[in-house]
C-alpha positions as CSV (number, residue, x, y, z in Angstrom):
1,X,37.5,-47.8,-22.0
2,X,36.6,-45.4,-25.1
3,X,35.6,-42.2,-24.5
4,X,32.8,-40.3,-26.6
5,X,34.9,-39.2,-29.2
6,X,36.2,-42.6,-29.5
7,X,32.8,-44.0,-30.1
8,X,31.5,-41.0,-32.2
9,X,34.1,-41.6,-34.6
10,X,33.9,-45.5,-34.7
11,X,29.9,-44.7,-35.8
12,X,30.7,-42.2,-38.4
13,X,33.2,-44.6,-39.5
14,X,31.0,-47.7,-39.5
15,X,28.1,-45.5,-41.2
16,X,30.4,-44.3,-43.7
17,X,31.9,-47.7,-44.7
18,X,28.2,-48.7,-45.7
19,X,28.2,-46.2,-48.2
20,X,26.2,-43.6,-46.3
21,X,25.8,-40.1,-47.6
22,X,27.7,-38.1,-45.0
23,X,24.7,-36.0,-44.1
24,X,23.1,-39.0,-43.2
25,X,25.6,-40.6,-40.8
26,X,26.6,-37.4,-39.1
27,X,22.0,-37.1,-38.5
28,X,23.0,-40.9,-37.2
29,X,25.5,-40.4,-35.3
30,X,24.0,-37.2,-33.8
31,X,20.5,-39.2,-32.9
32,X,22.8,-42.2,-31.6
33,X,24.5,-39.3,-29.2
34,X,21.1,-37.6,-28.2
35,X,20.4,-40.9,-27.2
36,X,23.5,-41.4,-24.9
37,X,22.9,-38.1,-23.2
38,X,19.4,-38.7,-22.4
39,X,20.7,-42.0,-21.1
40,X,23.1,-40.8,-19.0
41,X,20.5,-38.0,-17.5
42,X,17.4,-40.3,-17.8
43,X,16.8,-39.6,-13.8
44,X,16.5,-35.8,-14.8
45,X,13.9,-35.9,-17.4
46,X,11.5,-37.8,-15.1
47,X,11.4,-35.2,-12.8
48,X,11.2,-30.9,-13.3
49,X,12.6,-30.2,-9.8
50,X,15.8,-32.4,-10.4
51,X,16.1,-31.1,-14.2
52,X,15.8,-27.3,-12.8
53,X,18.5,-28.0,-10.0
54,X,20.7,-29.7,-12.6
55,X,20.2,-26.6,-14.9
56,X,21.1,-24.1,-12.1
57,X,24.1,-26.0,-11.2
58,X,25.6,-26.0,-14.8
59,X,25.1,-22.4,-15.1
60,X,26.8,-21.7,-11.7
61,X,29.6,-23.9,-13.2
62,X,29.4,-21.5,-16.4
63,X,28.3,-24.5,-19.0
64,X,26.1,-22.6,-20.7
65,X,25.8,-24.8,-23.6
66,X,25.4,-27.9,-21.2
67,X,22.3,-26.0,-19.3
68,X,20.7,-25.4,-22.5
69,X,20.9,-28.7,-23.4
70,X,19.4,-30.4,-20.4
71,X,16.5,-27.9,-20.5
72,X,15.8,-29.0,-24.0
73,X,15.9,-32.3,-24.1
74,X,13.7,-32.3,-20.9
75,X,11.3,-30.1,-22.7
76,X,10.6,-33.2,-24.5
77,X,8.8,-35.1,-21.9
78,X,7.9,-32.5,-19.3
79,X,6.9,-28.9,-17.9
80,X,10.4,-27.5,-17.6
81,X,9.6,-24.1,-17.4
82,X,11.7,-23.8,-14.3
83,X,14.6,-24.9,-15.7
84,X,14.0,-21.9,-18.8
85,X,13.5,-19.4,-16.0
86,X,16.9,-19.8,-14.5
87,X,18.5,-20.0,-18.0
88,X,16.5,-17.1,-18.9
89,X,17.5,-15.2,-15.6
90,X,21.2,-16.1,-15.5
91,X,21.5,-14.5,-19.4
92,X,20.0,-11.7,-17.9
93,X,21.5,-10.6,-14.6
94,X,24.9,-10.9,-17.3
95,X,23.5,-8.1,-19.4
96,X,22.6,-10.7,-22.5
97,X,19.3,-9.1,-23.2
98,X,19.4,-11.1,-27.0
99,X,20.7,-14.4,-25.9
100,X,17.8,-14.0,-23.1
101,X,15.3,-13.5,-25.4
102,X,16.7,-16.3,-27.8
103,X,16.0,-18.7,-24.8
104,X,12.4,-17.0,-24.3
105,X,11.8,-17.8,-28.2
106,X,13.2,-21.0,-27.9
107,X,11.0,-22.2,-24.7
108,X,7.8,-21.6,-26.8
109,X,8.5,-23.3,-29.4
110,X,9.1,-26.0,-27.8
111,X,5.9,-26.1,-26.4
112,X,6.4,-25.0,-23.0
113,X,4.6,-21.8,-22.2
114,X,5.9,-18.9,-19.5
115,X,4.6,-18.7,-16.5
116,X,4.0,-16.2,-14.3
117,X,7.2,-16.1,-13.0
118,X,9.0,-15.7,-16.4
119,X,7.5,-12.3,-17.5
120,X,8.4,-11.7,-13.7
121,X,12.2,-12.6,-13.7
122,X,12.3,-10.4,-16.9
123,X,10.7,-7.5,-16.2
124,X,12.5,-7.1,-13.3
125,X,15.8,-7.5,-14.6
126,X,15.1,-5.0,-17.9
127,X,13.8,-2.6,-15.1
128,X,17.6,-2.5,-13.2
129,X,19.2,-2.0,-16.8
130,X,17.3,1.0,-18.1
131,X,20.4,2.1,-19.9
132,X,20.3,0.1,-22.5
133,X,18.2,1.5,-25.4
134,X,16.2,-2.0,-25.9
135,X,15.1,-2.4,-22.7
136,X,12.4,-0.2,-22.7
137,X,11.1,-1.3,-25.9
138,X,11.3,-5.1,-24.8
139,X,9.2,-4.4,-21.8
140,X,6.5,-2.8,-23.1
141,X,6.1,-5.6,-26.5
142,X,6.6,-8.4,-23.3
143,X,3.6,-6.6,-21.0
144,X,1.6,-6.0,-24.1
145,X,2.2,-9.6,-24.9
146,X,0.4,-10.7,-21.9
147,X,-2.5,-8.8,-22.2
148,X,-3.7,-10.7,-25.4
149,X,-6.7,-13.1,-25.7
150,X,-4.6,-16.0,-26.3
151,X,-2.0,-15.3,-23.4
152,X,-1.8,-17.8,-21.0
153,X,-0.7,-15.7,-18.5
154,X,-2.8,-12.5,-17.4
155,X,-0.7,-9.6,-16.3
156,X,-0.5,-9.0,-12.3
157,X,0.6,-6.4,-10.7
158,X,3.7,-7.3,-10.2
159,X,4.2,-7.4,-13.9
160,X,2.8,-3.9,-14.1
161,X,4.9,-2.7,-11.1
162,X,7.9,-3.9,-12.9
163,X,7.0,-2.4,-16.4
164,X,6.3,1.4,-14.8
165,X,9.6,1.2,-13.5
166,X,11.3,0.6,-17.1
167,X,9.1,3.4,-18.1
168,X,9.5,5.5,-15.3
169,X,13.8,5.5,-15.8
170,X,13.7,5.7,-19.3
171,X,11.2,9.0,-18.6
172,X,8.4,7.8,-20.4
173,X,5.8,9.3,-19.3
174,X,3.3,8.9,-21.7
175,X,3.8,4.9,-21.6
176,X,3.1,5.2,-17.7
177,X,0.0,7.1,-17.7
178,X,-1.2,4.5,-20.8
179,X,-0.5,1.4,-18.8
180,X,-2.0,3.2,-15.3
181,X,-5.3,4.6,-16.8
182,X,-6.0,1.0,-17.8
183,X,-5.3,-0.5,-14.5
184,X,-8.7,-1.6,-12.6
185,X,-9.5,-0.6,-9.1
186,X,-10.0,-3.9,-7.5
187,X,-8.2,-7.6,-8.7
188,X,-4.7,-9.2,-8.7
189,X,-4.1,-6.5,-11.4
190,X,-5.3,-3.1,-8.9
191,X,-2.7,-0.6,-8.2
192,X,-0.8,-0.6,-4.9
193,X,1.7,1.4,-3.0
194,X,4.5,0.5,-5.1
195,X,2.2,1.4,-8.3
196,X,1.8,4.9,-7.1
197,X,5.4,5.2,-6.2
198,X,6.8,4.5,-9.1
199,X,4.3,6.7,-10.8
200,X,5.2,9.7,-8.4
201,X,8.5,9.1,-9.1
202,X,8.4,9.4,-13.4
203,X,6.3,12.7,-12.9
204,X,9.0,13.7,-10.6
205,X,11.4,13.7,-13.4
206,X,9.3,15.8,-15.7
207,X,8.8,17.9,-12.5
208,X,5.1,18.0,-13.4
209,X,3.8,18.8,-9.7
210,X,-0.3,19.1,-11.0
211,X,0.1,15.4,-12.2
212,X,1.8,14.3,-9.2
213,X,-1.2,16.3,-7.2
214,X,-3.7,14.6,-8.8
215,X,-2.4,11.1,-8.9
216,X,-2.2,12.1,-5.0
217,X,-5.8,12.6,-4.8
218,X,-7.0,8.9,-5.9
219,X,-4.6,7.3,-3.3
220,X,-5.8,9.5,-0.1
221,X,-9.3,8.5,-2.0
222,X,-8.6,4.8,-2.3
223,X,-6.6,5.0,1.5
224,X,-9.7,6.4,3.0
225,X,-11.6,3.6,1.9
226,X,-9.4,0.9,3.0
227,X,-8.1,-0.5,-0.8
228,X,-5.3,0.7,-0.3
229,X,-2.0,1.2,2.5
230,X,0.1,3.7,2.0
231,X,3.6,3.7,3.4
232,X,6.5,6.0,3.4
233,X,8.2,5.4,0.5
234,X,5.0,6.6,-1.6
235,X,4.6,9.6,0.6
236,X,8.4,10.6,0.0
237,X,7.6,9.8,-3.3
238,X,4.3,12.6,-3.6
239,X,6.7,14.7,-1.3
240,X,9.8,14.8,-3.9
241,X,7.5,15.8,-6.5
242,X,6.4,18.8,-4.8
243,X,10.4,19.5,-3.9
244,X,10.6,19.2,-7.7
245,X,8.3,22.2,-7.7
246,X,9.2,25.7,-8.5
247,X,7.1,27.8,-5.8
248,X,7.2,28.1,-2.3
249,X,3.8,27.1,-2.3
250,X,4.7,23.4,-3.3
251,X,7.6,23.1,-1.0
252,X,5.3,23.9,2.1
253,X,3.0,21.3,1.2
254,X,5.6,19.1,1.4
255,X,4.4,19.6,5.3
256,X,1.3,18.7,4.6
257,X,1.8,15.0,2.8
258,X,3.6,14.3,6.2
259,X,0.6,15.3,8.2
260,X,-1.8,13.5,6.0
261,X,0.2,10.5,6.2
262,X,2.2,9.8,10.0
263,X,0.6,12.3,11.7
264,X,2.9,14.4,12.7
265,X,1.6,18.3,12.9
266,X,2.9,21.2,10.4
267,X,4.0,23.9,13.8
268,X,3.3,26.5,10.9
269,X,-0.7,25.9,9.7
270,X,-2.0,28.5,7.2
271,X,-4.7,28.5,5.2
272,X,-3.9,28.6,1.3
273,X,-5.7,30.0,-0.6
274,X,-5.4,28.3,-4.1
275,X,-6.7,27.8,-7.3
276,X,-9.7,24.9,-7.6
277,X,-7.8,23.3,-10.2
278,X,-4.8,23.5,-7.4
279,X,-6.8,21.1,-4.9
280,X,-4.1,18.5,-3.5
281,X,-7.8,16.2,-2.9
282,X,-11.4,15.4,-4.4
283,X,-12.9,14.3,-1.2
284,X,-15.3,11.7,-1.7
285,X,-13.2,10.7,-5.3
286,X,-14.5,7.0,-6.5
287,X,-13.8,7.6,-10.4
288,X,-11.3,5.3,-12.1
289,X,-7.4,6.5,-11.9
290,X,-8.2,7.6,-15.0
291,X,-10.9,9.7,-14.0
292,X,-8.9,11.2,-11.4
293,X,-7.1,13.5,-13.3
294,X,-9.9,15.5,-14.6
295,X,-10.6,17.1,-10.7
296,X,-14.3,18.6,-9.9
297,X,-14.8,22.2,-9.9
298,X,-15.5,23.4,-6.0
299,X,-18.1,26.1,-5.6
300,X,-21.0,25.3,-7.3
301,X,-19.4,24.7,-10.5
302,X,-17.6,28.4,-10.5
303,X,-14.6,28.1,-12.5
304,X,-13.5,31.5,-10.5
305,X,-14.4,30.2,-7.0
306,X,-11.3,30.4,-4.7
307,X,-11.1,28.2,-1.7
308,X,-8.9,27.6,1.3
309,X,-6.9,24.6,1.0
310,X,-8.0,22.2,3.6
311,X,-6.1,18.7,4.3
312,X,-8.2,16.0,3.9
313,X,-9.1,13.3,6.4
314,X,-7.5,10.5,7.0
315,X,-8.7,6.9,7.0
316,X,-10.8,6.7,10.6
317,X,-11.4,10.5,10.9
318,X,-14.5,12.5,10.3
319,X,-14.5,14.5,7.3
320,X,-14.8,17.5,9.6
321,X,-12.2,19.0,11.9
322,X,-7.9,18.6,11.5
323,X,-6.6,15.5,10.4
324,X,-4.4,15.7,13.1
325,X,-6.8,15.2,15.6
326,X,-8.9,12.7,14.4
327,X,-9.5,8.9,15.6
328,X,-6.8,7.4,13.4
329,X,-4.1,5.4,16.1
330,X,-0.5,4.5,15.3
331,X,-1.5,1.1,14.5
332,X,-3.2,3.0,11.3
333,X,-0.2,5.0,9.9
334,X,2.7,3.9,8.8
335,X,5.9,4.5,11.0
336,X,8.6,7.4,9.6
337,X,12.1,6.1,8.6
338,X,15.2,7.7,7.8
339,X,13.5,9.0,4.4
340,X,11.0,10.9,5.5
341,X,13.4,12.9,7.8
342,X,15.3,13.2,4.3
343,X,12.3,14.7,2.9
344,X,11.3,17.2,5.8
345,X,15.1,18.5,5.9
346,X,15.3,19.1,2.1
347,X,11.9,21.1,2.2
348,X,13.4,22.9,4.9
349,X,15.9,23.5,3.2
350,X,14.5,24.9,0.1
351,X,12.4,27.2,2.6
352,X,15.4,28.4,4.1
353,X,13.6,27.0,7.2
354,X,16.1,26.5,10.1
355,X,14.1,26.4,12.7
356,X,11.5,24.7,11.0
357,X,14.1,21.8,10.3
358,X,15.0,21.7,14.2
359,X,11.7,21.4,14.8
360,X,11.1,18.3,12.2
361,X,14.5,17.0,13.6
362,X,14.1,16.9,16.9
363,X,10.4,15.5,17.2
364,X,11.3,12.6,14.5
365,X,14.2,11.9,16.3
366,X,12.5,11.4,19.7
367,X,10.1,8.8,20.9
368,X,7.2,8.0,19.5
369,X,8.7,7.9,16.5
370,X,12.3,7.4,17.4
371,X,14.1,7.5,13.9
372,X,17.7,7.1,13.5
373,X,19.5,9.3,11.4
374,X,21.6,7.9,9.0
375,X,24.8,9.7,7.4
376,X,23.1,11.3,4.8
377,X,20.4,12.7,7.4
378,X,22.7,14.5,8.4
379,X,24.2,15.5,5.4
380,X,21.0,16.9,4.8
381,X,21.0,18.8,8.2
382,X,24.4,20.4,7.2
383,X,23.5,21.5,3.6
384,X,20.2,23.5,5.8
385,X,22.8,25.2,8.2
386,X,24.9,26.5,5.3
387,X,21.9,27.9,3.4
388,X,20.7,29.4,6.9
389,X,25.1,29.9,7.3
390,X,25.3,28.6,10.8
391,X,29.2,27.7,11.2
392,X,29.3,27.0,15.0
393,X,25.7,24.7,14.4
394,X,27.3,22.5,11.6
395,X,30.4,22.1,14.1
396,X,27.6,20.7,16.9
397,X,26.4,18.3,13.8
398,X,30.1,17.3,12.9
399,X,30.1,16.6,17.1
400,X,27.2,14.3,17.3
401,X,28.2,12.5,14.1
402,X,31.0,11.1,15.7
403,X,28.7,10.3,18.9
404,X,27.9,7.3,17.2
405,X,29.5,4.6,15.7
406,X,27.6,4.3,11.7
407,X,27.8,7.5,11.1
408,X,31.3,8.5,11.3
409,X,31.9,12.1,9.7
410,X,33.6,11.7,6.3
411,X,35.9,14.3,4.3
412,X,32.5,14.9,2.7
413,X,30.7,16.0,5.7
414,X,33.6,18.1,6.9
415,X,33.7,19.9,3.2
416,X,29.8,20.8,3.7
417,X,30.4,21.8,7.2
418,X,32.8,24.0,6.2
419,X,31.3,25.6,3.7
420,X,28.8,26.9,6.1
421,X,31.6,28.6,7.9
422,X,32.3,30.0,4.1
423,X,29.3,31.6,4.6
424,X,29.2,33.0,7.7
425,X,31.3,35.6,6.3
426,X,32.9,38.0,9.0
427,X,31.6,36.1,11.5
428,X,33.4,33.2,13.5
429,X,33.5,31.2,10.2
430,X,37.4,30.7,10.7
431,X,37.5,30.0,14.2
432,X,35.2,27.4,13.5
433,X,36.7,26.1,10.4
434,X,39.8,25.5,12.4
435,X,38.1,23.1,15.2
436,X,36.9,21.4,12.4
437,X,40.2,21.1,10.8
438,X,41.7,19.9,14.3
439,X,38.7,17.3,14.6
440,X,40.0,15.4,10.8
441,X,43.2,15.6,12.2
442,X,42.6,13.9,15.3
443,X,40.2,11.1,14.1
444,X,42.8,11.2,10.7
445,X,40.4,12.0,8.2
446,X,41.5,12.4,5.0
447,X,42.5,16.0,4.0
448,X,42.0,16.6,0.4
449,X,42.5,19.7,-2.0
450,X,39.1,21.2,-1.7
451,X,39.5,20.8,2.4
452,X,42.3,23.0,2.0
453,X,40.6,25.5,-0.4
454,X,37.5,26.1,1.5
455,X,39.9,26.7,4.8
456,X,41.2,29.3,2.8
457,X,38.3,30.5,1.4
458,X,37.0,30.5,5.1
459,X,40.0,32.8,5.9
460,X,39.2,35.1,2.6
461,X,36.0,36.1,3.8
462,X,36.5,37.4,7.2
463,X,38.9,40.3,5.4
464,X,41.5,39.6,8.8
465,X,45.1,39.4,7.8
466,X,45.8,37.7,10.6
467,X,43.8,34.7,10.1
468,X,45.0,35.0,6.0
469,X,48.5,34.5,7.8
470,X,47.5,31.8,10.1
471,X,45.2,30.0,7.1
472,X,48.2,29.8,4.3
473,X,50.7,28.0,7.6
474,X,47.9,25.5,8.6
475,X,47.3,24.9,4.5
476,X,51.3,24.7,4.0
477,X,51.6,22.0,7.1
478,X,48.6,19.5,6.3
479,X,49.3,19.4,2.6
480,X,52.2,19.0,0.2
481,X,51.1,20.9,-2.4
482,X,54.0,20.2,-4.9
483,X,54.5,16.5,-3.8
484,X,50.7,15.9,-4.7
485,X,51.2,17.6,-8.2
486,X,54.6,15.6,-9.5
487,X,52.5,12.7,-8.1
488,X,49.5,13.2,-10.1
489,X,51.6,14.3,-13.4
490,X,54.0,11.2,-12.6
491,X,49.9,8.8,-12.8
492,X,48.5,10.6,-15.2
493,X,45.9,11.2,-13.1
494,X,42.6,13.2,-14.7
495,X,43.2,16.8,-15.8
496,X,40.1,17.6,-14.1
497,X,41.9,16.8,-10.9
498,X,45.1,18.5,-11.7
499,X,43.6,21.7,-12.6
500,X,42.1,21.2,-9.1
501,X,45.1,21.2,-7.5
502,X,46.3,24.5,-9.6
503,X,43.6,26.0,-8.2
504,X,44.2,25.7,-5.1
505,X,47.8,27.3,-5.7
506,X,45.9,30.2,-7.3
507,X,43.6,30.6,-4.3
508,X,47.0,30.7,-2.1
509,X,49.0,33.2,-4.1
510,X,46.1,35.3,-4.3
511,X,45.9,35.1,0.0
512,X,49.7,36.8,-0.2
513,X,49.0,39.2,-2.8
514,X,46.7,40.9,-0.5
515,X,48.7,40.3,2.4
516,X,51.4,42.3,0.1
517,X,49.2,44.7,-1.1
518,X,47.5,45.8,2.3
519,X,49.8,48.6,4.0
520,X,48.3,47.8,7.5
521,X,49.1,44.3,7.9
522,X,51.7,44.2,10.9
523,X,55.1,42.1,9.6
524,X,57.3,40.8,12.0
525,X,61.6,40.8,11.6
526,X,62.4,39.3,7.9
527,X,58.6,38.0,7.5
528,X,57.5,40.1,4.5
529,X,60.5,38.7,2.4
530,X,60.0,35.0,3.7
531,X,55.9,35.6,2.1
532,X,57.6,37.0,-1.2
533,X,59.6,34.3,-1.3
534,X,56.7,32.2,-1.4
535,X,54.4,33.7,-3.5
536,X,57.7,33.2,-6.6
537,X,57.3,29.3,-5.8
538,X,53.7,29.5,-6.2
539,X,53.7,31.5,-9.6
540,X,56.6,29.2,-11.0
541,X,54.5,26.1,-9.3
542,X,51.3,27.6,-11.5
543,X,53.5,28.3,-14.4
544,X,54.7,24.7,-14.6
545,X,51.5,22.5,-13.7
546,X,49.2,25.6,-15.1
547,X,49.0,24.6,-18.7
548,X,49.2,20.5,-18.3
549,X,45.6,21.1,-16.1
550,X,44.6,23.9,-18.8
551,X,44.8,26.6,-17.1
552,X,45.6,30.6,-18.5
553,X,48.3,29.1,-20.4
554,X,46.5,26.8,-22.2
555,X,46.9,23.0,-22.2
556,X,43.4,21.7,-22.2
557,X,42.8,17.9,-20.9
558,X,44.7,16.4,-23.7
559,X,47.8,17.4,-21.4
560,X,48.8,13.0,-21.3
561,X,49.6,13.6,-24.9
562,X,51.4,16.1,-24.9
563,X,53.6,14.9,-22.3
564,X,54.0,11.9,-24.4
């Protein structure tokens, strides 16, 4: 039986031997052809459902061509806009923005016009590729699109969630607040929790903490009244922008947000007393969002009035009293996560707050609210002990980590927990250094070359010779300095990482240079020459590696080519 080939050349043949121009009898043979593949898919264009599923299948196959085919020639008789939606999805979840976009063009003029869903699928998808530099501009001319009078298709908020968050990681500002201050108050088009989040989030990265203050304002308004729920991304989301903050002042509120919104008291109220234009809320706020940024003037309309900062109530409570004590039940807060214990331990943090963090930890740890801590909770927790440089604390930590089964310490969680014994000082830094050292060793954790160089460092600052000695024998058993240096030069590995390594034979000739150089250290029979001896291997190990990483003798990170 002849295949298609076999019969496209017997037309072009036939049409030709009738003395066809050959423009004409290839526009023949192609119609005759069209034909032939609408025949053999006539089931498909009688039915979108079976058209899109036949679409989908070919582009899982990877026919491209094939997929765009079908879609087209059902375009002819029906609504196939399903079938352009997966096109125009698959071309984008590849990272072909244009050939997407080619499809979009190509769908309209073909009569079919995007639905709802369309502008959705693309949106979304330029919002998770911000990088590239036509993103931003294809999702503001597509949002823009749909608000014009002959759009079929009126933007939703979904459509304007999607569109912030372009904006928002490309750091347009601007665009944001244009889109937001258009937005209304009530319809399929009003502002919601994810709105306000993403909004929080693009003033975070311009760190403008009055914005964020103000755009907090309307949503307590809005909560109050019952237009809107807020959960705890967006009050993470108002919290980081105050962490973004340069004063004090803005960290502590921080405390504050999480009052507001789970309920869970600040142990350390004090009154603030702030500037009017400072206010975190307009009570009683029913202006547009755009409105809300212009806030009202307390005190009789004194510009110079000075008020103390009072948290506003929340939805249920009377406008009088703490907002902690009000009517509101848990049924009417959202519940804290993992992210909110994040955000209490960073402002803690920031504050220098120990104790303040143990007491955020411990009561969102424990029933009611019974949160979970994940790894980098308490990664969090260890970065607060080493600004607050609690060694035998971070040890604890380390201890409950491995208490449970998801959050298994890492080499990263040991390296922060060390450097809090770092900076203990004089204290029982090292003591506590070497548990932890002993822990990754018995759970074999991974000892890399900053391990090592904050054990030393651990041993540097206590000024004891004796733990310098005992430091440089624990470094010299757990790692092979040399082997790991011919081994990176012998990959090529980074020279970022090489240098590294130098370092670390830097940090470890400098350890016996004071053990030489001190006149009380104590030295047993022969051990002062058997030190000597290794303090030469370390400057002839520097001297060799030194200038391939860059070091004092020069090299730079072009080292590859010049052992070429």
């Amino acid at each position: 039986m002849p295949n298609c080939c076999t019969c496209w050349r017997r037309n072009i043949t036939a049409l030709i031997s009738t003395h066809v121009s050959r423009r004409t009898a290839y526009a023949s043979a192609a119609r005759v052809g069209e034909r032939r593949f609408r025949g053999r898919n006539s089931g498909l264009f009688r039915d979108p459902h079976k058209l899109a599923d036949a679409v989908k299948k070919q582009l899982v196959r990877g026919d491209d061509n094939k997929a765009l085919q079908l879609a087209r020639e059902g375009s002819r008789t029906l609504n196939s806009v399903v079938s352009w939606n997966h096109i125009i999805g698959y071309n984008i979840e590849r990272g072909c923005l244009r050939v997407a976009f080619k499809a979009f063009n190509d769908m309209k003029k073909m009569s079919i016009f995007p639905d709802s869903y369309t502008f959705t699928i693309m949106l979304n998808a330029l919002a998770e590729i911000p990088n590239q530099p036509s993103a931003h501009e294809r999702a503001l001319q597509l949002y823009h699109s749909m608000s014009n009078p002959n759009s079929s298709v009126e933007p939703q908020i979904v459509h304007t969630n999607a569109v912030l968050k372009v904006c928002s990681r490309r750091g347009d500002v601007d665009s944001i607040w244009a889109i937001v201050s258009k937005l209304p108050l009530s319809g399929l088009n009003a502002p919601n929790a994810i709105t306000y989040t993403t909004l929080l989030k693009g003033i975070q990265g311009v760190r403008e903490v009055e914005e964020g203050r103000r755009v907090w304002a309307g949503v307590l308004s809005r909560w109050n009244a019952g237009k809107l729920w807020v959960d705890g991304q967006l009050a993470c989301a108002m919290g980081r922008v105050l962490l973004s903050g340069t004063k004090p002042e803005h960290w502590k509120e921080t405390f504050k947000i999480v009052e507001q919104v789970f309920g869970i008291k600040d142990p350390n109220p004090e009154e603030q007393e702030i500037n009017p234009e400072d206010q975190l809320y307009v009570e009683g706020t029913t202006e547009s969002i755009n409105g809300i940024r212009d806030l009202q003037t307390p005190g009789g309309g004194d510009p110079d009035a000075r008020v103390p900062y009072v948290p506003p109530p929340l939805r249920g409570q009377t406008t009088c009293g703490d907002p902690s004590s009000g009517s509101n039940s848990s049924s009417t807060r959202p519940k804290p996560g993992t992210d909110v214990l994040s955000l209490v331990i960073r402002a803690c943090t920031q504050l220098s707050d120990k104790e303040l963090g143990r007491y955020y930890w411990k009561t969102l740890t424990a029933p009611p609210y019974s949160v979970r801590p994940d790894i980098e909770n308490f990664h969090d927790l260890l970065r607060l002990l080493r600004r607050s440089r609690s060694g035998p604390d971070a040890l604890h930590v380390l201890q409950a980590m491995r208490s449970r089964p998801d959050t298994t310490p890492t080499a990263k969680s040991f390296f922060i927990a060390m450097s809090c014994c770092k900076r203990e000082g004089r204290g029982p830094g090292f003591p506590t250094a070497e548990k932890m050292l002993e822990m990754m060793l018995e759970h074999r954790v991974r000892i890399d070359v900053k391990i090592v160089t904050i054990f030393l460092q651990c041993a540097i600052k206590t000024g004891n010779p004796t733990y310098y000695k005992s430091a440089l024998k624990t470094a010299e058993d757990i790692f092979d300095l040399r082997g790991e240096l011919d081994k990176l030069v012998r990959l090529k590995a980074d020279g970022d990482l090489l240098e590294t390594h130098v370092e670390l034979a830097k940090w470890m000739q400098g350890v016996i240079d004071r053990l030489l150089e001190n006149p009380d250290v104590p030295w047993g029979h022969g051990e002062r020459a058997v030190f000597e001896q290794r303090r030469g291997g370390l400057v002839k190990l520097i001297e060799r590696f030194g200038w391939i990483a860059g070091g004092a003798e020069g090299g730079g990170k072009n080292w590859k080519a010049r052992i070429a």
